[in-house]
N, C-alpha and C positions, 0 to 999 in steps of 0.2 A: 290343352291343359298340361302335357309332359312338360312346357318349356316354364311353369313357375318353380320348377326346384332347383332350374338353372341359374333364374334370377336370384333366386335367395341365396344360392351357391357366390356366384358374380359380388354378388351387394358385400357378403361376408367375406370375401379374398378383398375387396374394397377398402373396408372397413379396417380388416387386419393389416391391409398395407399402410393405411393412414396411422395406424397405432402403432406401426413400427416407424415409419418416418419420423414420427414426432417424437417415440424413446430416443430414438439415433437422436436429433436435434438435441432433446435435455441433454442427453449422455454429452454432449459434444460442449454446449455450452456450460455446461458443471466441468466439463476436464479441462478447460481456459481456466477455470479458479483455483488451480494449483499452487499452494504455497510455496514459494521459494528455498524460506528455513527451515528444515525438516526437525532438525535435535533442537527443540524447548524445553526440556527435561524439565534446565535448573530456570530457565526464565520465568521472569516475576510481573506480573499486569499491576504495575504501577506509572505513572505520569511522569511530566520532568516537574510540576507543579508541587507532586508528593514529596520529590527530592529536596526539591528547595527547601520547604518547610523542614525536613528531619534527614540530612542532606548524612549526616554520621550514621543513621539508623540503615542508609540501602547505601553504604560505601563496599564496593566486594558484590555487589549485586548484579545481576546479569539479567537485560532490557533486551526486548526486542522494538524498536523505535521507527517512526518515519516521519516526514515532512518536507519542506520545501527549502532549499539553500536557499542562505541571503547573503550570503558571502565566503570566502576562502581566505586563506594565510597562512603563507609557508613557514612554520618554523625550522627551526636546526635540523632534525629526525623525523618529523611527522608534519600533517598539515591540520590548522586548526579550521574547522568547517563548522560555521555558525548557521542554525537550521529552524525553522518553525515549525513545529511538532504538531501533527495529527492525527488523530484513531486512523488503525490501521482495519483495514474490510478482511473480508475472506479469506483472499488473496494475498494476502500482508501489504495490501498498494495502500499509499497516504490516502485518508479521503478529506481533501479540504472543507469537503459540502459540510461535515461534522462541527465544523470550526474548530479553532486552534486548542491544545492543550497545554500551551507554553514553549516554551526557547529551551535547545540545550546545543551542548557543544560537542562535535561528533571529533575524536583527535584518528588521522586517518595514517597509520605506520607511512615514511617514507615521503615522497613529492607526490601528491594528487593532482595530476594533469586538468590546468585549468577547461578546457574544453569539456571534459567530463563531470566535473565539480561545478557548472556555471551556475548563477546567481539565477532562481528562479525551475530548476530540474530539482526532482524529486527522487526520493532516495529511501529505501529502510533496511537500517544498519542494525545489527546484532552485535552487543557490547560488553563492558563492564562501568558499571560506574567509578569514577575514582575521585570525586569531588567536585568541588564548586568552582567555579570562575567568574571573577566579577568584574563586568566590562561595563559602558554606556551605550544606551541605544533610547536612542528616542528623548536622549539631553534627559536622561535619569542612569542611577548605577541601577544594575539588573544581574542577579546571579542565576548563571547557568550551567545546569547539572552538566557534567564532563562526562561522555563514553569514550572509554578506550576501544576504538570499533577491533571486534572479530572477526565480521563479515560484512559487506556491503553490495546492495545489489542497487544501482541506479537505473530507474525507468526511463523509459523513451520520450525524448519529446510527446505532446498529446496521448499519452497511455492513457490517461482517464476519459476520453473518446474513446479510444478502442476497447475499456472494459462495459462499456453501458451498452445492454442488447438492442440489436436496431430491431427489434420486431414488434410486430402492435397486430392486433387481432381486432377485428370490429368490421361492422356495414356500416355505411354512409359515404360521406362527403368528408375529408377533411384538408386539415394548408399545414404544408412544414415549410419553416421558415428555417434559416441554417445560417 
């Protein structure tokens, strides 16, 4: 009968080591969701949709923005970078799964290296608005709110794989398909 205070000792170091393993994991997977932009001070959680509509009312306003390039074009001093706008998650990453919030036009200081600008990479840029531009897309005109970018961080190919937790907890039988 001396060796049940050992077990319950055992069981309880067990126990406590499983609840520390599992803080470390949250702790671990919460410090992956580290915002990029740190100073939002003056940014404003408004759309490029808000823009359009009252486009003189957020002229001077300062966006924190993301989406998906649909195309690039060098002008004279900057590059104009046409983009499909999505809520941005946690992490400031596009989240397409949200669907679109509308088109704007990100103007990027200098030559923006087509390789890193490609049609289809994902991007969120920290701005200023500075008006409208109205181009065709889709065989319609479409105005699109213009950020003069401040900052810009472009994601990795497949990043939105690599932010979704591979772990699944359960008993049974199951099939991943991939």
């Amino acid at each position: 009968m001396e060796s049940l205070p050992w077990i319950a000792i055992m069981r309880s170091r067990r126990v406590a080591r499983s609840v520390l393993a599992l803080a470390a994991l949250l702790a671990l997977m919460t410090g992956c969701a580290t915002p990029v932009f740190q100073h939002l001070e003056n940014t404003i959680a408004i759309t490029p949709v808000d823009v359009q509509q009252a486009a003189e009312r957020f002229k001077g306003a300062e966006v924190l923005w993301g989406g998906r390039i649909v195309s690039i074009e060098h002008l004279e001093s900057s590059t104009r970078v046409e983009i499909v706008a999505y809520p941005l998650n946690r992490a400031q990453q596009p989240a397409p799964e949200a669907g679109s919030v509308g088109r704007f036009v990100l103007l990027v200081p200098g030559i923006a290296e087509p390789p890193n600008y490609a049609p289809g990479r994902h991007l969120t840029a920290q701005g200023v608005i500075s008006g409208l531009w109205q181009a065709r897309t889709n065989d319609r005109k479409y105005l699109f709110p213009v950020v003069q970018a401040t900052a810009v961080n472009i994601w990795p190919w497949g990043f939105m794989l690599d932010s979704q937790p591979q772990i699944s907890i359960g008993i049974g039988v199951g099939t991943q398909i991939h």
